[in-house]
C-alpha positions, 0 to 999 in steps of 0.5 A: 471533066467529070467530078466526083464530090465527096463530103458529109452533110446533115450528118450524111456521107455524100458522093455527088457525081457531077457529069461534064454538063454540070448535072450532079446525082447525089448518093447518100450514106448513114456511114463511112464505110458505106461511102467507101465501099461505093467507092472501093467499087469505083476503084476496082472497075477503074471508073476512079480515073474518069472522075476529078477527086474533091474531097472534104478536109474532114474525110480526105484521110479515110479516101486516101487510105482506101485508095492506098490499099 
């Protein structure tokens, strides 16, 4: 299954897309809400549901919230 990682590094939002053979691509954001509003575009053309959510403990609160919308 695909996943998709999301978590901050080196002071980066990061959603690392990783493929069903294992390649990741990273896609790095200065903020928060850059992160979100990649993600609130995978959630409007449903490419959320192709994907495995794991997310860091740190951000979980912010994904949860714009999921719930």
């Amino acid at each position: 299954m695909k996943k998709l990682l999301i978590y901050k590094e080196d002071g980066e939002f990061i959603i690392e897309r990783v493929n069903e053979f294992g390649t990741g691509f990273k896609n790095h954001f200065k903020t928060v809400d850059g992160l979100l509003g990649r993600l609130d575009i995978y959630q409007r053309t449903n490419k959320l549901e192709e994907y495995q959510l794991d997310v860091s403990e740190d951000l979980r609160a912010n994904v949860i919230n714009l999921l719930n919308e």
